[in-house]
mmJSON file of the N, C-alpha and C atoms, coordinates in Angstrom:
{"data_MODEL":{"atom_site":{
"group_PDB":["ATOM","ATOM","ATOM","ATOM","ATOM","ATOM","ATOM","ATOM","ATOM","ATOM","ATOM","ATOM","ATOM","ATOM","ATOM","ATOM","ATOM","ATOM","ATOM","ATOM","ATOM","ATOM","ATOM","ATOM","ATOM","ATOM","ATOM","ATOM","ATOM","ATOM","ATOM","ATOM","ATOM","ATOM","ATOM","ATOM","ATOM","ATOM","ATOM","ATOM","ATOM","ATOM","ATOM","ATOM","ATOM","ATOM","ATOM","ATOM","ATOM","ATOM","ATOM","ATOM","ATOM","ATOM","ATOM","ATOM","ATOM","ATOM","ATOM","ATOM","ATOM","ATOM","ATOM","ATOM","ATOM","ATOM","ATOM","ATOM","ATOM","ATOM","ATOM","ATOM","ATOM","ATOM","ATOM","ATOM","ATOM","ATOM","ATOM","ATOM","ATOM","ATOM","ATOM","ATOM","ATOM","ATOM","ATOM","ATOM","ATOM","ATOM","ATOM","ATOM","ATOM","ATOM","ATOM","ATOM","ATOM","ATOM","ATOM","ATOM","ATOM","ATOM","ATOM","ATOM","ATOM","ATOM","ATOM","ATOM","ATOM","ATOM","ATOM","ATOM","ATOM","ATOM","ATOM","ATOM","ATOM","ATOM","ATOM","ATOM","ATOM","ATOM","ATOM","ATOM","ATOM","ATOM","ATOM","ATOM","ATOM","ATOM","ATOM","ATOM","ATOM","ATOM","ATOM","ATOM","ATOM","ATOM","ATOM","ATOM","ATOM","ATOM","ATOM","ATOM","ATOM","ATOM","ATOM","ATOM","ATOM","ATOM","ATOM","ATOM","ATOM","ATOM","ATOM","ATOM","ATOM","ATOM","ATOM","ATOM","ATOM","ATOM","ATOM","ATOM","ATOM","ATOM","ATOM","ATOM","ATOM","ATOM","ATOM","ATOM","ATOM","ATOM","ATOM","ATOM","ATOM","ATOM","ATOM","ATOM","ATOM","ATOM","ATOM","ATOM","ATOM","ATOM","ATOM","ATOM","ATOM","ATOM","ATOM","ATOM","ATOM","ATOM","ATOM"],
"id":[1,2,3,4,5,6,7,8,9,10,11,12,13,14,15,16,17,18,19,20,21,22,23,24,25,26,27,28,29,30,31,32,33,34,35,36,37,38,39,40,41,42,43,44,45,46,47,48,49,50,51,52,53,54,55,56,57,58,59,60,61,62,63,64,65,66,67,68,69,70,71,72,73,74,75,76,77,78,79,80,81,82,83,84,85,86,87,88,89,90,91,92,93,94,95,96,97,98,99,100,101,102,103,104,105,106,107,108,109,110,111,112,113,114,115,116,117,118,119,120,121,122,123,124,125,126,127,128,129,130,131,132,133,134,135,136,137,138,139,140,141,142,143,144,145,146,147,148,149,150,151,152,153,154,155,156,157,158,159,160,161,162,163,164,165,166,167,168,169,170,171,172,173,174,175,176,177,178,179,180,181,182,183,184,185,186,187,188,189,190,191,192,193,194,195],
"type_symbol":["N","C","C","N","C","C","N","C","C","N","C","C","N","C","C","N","C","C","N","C","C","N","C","C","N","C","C","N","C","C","N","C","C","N","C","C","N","C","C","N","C","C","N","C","C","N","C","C","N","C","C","N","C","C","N","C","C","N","C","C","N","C","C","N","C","C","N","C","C","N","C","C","N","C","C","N","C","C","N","C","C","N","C","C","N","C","C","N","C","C","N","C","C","N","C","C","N","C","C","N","C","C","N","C","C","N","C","C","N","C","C","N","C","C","N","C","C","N","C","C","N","C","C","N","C","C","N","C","C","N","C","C","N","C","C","N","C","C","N","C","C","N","C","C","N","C","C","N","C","C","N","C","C","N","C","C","N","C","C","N","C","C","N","C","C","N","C","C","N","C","C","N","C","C","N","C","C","N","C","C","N","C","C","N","C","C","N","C","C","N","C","C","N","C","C"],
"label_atom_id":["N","CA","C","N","CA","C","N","CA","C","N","CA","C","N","CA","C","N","CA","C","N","CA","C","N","CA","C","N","CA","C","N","CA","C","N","CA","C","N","CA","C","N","CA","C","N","CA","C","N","CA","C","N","CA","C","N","CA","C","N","CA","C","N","CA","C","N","CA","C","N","CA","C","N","CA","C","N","CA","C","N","CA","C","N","CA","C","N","CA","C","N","CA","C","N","CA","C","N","CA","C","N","CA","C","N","CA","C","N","CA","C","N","CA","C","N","CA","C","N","CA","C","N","CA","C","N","CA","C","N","CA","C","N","CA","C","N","CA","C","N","CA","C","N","CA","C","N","CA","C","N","CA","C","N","CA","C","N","CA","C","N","CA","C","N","CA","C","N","CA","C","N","CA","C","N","CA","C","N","CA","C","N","CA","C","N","CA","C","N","CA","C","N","CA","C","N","CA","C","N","CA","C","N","CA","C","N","CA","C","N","CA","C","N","CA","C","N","CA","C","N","CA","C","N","CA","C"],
"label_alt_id":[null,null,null,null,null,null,null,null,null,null,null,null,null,null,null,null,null,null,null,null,null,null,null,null,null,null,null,null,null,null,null,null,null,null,null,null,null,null,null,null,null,null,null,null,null,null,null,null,null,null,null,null,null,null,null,null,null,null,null,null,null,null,null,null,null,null,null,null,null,null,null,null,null,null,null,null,null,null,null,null,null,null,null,null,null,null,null,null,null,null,null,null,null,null,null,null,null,null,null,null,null,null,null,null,null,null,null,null,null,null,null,null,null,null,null,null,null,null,null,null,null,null,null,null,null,null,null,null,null,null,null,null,null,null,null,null,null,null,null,null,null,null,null,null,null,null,null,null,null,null,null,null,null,null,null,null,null,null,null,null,null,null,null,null,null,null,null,null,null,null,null,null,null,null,null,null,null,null,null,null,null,null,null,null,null,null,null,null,null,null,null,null,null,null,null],
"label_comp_id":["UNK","UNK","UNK","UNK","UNK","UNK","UNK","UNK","UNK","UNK","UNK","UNK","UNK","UNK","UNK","UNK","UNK","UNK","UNK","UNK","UNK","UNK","UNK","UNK","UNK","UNK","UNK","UNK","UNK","UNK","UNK","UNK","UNK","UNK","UNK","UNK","UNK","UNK","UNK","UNK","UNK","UNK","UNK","UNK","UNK","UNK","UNK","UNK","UNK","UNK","UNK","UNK","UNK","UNK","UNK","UNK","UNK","UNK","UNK","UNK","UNK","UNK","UNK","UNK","UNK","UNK","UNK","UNK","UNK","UNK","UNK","UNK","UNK","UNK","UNK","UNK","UNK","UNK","UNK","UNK","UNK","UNK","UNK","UNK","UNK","UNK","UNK","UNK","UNK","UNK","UNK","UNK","UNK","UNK","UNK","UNK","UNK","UNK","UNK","UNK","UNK","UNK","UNK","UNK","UNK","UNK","UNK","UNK","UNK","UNK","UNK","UNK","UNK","UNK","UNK","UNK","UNK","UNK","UNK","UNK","UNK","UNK","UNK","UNK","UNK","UNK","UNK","UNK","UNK","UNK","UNK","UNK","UNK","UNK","UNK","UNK","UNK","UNK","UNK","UNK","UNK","UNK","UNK","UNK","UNK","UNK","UNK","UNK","UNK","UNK","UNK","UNK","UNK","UNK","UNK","UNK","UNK","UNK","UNK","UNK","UNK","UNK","UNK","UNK","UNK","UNK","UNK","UNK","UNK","UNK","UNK","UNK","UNK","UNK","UNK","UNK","UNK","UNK","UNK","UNK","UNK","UNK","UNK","UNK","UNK","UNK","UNK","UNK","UNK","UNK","UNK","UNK","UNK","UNK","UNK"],
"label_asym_id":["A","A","A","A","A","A","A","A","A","A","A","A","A","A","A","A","A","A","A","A","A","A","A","A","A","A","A","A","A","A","A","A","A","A","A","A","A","A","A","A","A","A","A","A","A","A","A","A","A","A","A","A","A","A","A","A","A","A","A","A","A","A","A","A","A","A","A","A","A","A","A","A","A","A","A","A","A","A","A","A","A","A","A","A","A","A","A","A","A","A","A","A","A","A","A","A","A","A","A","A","A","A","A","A","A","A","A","A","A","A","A","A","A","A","A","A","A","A","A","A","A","A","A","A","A","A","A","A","A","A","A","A","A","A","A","A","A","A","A","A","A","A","A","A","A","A","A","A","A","A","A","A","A","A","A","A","A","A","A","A","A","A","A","A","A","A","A","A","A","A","A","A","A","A","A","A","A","A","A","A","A","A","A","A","A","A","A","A","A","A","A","A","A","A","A"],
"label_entity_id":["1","1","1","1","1","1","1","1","1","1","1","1","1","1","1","1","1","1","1","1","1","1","1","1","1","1","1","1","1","1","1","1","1","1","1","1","1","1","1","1","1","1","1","1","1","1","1","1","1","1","1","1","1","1","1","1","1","1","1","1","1","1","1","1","1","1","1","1","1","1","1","1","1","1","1","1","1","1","1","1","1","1","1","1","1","1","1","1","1","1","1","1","1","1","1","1","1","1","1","1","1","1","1","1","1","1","1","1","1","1","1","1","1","1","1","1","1","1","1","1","1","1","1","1","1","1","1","1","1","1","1","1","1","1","1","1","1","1","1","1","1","1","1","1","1","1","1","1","1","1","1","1","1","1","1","1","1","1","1","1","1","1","1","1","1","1","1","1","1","1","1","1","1","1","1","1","1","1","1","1","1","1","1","1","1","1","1","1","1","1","1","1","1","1","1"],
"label_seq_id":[1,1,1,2,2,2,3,3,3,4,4,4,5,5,5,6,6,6,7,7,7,8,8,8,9,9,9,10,10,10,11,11,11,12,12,12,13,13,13,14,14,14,15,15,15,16,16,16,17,17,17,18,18,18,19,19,19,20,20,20,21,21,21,22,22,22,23,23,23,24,24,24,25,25,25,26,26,26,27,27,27,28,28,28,29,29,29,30,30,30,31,31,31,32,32,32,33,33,33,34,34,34,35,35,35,36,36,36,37,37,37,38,38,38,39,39,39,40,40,40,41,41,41,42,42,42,43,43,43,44,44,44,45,45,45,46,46,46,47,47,47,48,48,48,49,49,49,50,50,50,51,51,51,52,52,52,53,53,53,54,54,54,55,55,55,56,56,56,57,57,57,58,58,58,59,59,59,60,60,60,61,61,61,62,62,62,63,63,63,64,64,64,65,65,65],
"pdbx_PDB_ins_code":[null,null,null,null,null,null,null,null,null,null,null,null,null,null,null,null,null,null,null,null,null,null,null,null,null,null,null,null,null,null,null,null,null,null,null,null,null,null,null,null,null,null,null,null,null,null,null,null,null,null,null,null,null,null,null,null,null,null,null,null,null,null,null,null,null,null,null,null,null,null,null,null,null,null,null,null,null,null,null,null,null,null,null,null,null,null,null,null,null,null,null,null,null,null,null,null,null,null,null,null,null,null,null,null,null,null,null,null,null,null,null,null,null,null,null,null,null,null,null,null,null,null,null,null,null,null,null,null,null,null,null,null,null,null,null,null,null,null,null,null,null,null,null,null,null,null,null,null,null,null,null,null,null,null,null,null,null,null,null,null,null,null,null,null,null,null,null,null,null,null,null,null,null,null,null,null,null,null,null,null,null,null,null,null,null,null,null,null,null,null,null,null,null,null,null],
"Cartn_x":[-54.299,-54.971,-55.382,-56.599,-57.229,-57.382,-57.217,-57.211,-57.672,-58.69,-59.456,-59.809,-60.019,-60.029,-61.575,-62.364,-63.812,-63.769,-64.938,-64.158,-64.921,-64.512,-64.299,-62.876,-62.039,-60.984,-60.341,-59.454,-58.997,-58.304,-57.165,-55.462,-54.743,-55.231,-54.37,-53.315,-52.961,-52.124,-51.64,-52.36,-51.912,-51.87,-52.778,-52.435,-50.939,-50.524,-49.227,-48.362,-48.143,-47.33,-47.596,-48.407,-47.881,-47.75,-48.206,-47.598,-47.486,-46.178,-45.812,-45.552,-45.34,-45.01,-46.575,-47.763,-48.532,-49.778,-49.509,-49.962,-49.648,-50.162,-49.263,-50.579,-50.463,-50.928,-50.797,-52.441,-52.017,-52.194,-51.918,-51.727,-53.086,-53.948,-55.411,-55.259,-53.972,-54.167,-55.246,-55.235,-56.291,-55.288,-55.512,-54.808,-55.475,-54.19,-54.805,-53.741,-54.313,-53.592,-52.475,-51.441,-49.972,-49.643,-49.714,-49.163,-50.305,-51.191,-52.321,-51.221,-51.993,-51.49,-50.534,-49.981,-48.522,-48.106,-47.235,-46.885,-46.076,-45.73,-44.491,-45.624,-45.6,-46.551,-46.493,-45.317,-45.516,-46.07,-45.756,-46.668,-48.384,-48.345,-49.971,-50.311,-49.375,-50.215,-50.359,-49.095,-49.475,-50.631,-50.934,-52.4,-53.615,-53.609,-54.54,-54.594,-53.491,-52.749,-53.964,-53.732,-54.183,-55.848,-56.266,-57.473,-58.437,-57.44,-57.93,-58.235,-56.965,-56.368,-56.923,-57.612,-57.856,-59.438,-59.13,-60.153,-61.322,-61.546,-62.498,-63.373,-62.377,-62.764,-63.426,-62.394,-62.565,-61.481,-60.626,-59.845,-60.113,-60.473,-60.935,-59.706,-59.194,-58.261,-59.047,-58.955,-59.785,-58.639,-58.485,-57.585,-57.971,-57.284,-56.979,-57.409,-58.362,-59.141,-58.852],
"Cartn_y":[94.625,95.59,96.772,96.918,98.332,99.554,100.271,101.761,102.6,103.227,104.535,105.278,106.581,107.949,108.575,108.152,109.575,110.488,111.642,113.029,113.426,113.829,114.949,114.961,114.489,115.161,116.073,116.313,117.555,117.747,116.925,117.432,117.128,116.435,116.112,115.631,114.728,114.298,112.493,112.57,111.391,109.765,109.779,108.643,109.107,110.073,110.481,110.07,110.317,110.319,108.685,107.731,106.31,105.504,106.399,105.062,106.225,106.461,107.439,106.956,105.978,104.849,105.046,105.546,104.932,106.402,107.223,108.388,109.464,110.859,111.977,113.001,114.112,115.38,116.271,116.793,117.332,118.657,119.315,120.937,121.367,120.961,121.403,121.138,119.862,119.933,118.786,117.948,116.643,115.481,114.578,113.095,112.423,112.061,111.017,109.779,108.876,107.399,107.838,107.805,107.959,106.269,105.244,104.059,103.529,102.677,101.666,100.106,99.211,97.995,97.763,98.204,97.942,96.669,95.746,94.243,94.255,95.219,94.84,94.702,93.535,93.157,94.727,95.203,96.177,97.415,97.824,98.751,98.675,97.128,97.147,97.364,96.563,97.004,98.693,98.995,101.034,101.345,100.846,101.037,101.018,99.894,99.235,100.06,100.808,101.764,103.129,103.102,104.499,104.594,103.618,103.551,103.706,102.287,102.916,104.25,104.569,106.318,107.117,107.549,108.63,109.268,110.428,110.93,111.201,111.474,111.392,109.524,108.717,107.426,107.365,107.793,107.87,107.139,106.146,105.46,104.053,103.68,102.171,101.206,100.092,99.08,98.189,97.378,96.103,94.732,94.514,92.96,92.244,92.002,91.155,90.132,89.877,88.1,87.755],
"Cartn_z":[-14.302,-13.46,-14.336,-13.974,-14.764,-14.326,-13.922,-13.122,-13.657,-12.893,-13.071,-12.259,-12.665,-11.553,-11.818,-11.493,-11.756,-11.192,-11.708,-11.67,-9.958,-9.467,-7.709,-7.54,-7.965,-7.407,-7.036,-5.639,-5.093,-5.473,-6.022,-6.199,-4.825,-4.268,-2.833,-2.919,-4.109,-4.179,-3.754,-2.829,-1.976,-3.346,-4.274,-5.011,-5.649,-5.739,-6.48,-5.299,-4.265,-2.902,-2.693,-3.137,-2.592,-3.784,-4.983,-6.398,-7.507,-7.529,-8.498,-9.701,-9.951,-11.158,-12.173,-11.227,-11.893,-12.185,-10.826,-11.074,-11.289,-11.067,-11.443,-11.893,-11.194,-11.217,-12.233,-13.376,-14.44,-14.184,-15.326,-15.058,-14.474,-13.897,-13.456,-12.074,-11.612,-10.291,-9.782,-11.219,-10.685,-11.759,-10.503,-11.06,-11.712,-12.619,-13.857,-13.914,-14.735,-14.503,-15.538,-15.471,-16.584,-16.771,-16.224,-16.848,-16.111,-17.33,-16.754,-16.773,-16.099,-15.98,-15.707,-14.302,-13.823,-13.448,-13.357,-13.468,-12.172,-11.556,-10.297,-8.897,-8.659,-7.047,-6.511,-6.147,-5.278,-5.226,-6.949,-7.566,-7.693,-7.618,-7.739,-6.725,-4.92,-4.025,-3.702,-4.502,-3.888,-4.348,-5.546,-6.511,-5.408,-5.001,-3.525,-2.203,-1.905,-0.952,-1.378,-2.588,-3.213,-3.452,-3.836,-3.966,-2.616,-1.149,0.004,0.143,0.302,0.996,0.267,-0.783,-1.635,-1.073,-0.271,0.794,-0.165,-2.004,-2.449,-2.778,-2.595,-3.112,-4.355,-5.292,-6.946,-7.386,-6.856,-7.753,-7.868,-9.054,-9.213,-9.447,-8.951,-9.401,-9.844,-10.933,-11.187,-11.554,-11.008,-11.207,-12.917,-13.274,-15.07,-14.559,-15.552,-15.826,-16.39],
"occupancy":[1.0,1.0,1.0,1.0,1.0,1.0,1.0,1.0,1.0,1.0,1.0,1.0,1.0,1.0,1.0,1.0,1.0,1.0,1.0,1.0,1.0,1.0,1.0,1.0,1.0,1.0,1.0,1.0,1.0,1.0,1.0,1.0,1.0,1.0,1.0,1.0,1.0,1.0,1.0,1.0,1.0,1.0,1.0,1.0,1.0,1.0,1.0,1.0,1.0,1.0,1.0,1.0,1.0,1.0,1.0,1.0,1.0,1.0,1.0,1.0,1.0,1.0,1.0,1.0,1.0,1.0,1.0,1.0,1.0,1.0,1.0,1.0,1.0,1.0,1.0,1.0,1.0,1.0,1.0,1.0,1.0,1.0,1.0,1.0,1.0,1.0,1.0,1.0,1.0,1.0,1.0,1.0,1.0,1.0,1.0,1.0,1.0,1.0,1.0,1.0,1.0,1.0,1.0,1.0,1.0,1.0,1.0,1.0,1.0,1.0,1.0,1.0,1.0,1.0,1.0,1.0,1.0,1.0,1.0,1.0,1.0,1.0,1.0,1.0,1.0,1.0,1.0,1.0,1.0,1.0,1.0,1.0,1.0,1.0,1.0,1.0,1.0,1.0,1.0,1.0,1.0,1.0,1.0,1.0,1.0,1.0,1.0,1.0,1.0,1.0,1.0,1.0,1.0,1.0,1.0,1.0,1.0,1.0,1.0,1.0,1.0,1.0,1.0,1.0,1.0,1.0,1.0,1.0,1.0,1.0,1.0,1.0,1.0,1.0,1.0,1.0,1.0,1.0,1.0,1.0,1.0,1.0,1.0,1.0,1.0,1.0,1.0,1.0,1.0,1.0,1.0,1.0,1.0,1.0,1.0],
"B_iso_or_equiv":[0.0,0.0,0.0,0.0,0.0,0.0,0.0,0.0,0.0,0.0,0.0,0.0,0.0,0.0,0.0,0.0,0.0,0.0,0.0,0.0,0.0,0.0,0.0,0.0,0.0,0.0,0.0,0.0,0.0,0.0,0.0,0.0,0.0,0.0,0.0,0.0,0.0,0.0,0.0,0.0,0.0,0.0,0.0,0.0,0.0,0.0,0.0,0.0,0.0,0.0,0.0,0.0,0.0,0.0,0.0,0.0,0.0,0.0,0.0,0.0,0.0,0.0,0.0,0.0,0.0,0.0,0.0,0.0,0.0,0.0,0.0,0.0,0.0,0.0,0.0,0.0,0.0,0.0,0.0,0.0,0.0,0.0,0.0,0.0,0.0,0.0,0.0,0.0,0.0,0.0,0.0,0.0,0.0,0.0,0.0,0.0,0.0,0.0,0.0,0.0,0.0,0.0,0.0,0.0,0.0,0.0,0.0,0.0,0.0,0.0,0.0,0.0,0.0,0.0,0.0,0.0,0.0,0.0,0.0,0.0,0.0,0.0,0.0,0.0,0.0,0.0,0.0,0.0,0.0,0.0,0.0,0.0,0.0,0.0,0.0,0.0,0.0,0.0,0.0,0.0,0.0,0.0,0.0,0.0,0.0,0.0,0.0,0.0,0.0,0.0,0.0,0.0,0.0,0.0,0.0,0.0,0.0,0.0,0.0,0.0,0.0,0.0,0.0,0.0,0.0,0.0,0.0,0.0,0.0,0.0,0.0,0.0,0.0,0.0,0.0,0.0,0.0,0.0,0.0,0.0,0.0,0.0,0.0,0.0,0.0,0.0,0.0,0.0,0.0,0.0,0.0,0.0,0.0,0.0,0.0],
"pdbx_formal_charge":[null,null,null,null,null,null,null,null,null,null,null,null,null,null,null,null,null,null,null,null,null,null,null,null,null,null,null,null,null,null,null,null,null,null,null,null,null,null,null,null,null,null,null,null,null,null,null,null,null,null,null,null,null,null,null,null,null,null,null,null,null,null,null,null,null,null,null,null,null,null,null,null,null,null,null,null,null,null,null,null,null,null,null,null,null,null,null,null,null,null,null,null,null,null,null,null,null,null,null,null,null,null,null,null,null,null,null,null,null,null,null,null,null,null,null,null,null,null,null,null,null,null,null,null,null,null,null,null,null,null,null,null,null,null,null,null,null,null,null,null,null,null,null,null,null,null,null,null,null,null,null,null,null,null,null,null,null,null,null,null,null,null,null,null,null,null,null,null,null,null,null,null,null,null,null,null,null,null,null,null,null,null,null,null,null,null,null,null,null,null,null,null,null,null,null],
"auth_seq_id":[1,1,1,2,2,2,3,3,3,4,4,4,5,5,5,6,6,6,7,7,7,8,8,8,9,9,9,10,10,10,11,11,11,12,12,12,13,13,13,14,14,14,15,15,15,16,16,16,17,17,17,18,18,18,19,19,19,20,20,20,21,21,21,22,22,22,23,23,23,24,24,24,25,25,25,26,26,26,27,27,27,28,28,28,29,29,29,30,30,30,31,31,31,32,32,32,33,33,33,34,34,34,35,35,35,36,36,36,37,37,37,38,38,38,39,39,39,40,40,40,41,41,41,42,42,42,43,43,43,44,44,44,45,45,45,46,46,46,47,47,47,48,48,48,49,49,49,50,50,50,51,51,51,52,52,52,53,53,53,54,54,54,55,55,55,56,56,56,57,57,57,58,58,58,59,59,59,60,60,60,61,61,61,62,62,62,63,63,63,64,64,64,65,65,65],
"auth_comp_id":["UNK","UNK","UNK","UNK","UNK","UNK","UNK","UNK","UNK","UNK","UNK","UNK","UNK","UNK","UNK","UNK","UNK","UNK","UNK","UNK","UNK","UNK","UNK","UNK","UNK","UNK","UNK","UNK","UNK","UNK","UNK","UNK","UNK","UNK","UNK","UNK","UNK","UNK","UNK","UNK","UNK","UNK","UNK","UNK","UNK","UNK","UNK","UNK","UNK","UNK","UNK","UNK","UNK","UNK","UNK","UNK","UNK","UNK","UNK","UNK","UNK","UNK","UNK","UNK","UNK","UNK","UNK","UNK","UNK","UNK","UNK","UNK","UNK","UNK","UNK","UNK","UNK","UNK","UNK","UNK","UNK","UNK","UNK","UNK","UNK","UNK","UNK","UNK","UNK","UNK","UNK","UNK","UNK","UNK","UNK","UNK","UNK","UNK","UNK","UNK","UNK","UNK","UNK","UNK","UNK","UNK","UNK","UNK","UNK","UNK","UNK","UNK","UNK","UNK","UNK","UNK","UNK","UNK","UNK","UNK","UNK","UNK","UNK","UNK","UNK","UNK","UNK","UNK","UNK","UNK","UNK","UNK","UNK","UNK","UNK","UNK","UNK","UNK","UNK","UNK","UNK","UNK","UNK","UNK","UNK","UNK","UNK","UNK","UNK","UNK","UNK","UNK","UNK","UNK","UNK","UNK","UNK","UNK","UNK","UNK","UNK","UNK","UNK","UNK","UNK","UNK","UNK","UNK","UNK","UNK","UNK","UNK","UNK","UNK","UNK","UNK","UNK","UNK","UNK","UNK","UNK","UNK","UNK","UNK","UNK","UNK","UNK","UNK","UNK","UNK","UNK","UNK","UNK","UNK","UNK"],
"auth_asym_id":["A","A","A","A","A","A","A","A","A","A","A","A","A","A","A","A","A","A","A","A","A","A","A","A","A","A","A","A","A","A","A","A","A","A","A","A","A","A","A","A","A","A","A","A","A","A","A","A","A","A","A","A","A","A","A","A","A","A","A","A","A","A","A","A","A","A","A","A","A","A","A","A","A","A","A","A","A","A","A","A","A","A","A","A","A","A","A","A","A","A","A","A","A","A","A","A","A","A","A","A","A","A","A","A","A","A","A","A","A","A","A","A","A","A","A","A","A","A","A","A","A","A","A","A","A","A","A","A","A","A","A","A","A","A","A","A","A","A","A","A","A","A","A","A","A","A","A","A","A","A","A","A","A","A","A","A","A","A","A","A","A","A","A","A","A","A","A","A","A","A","A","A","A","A","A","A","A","A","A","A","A","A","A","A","A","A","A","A","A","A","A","A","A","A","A"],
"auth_atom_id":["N","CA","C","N","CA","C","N","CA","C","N","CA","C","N","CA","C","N","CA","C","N","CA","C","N","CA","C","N","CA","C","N","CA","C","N","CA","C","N","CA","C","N","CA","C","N","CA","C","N","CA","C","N","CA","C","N","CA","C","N","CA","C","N","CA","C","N","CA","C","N","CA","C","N","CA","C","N","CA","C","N","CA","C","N","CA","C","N","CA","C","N","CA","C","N","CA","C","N","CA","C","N","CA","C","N","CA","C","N","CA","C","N","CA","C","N","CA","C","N","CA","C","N","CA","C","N","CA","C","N","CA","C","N","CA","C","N","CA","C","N","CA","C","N","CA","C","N","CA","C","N","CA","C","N","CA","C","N","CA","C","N","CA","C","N","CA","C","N","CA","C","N","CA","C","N","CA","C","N","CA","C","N","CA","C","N","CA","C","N","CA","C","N","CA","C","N","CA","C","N","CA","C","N","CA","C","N","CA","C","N","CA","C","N","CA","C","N","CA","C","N","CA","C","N","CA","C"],
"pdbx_PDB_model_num":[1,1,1,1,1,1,1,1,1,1,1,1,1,1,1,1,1,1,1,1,1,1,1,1,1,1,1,1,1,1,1,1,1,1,1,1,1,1,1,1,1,1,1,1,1,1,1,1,1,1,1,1,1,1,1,1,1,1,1,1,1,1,1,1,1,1,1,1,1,1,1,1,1,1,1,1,1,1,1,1,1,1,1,1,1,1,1,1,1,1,1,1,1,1,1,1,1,1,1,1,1,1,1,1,1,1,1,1,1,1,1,1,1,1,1,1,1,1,1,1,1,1,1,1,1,1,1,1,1,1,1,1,1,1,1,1,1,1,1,1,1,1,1,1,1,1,1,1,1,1,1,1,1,1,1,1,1,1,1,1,1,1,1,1,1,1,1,1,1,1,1,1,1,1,1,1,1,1,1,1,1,1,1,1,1,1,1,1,1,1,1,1,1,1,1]
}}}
């Protein structure tokens, strides 16, 4: 899985609040990916969780070919 954030972000937080493993809020107050390619099913679906839920719809998941 590949993960990416383009830039509008608010700082809402909410990809941090459903996959913390994978995101995380920098000193500006905008999220960035801290661990790409997470391997635990459940972590990827928060990834999926997050990408839904993210009220700017700037987080990309791309599944490994």
């Amino acid at each position: 899985m590949y993960i990416s954030i383009s830039g509008g972000c608010i700082g809402c937080g909410a990809c941090v609040a459903l996959a913390p493993e994978v995101f995380e809020l920098n000193a500006a107050n905008q999220a960035r990916v801290h661990s790409q390619s997470p391997q635990d099913p459940d972590v990827q679906a928060a990834v999926r969780k997050a990408e839904q839920y993210c009220p700017k719809q700037i987080i990309f998941a791309d599944a490994d070919d």
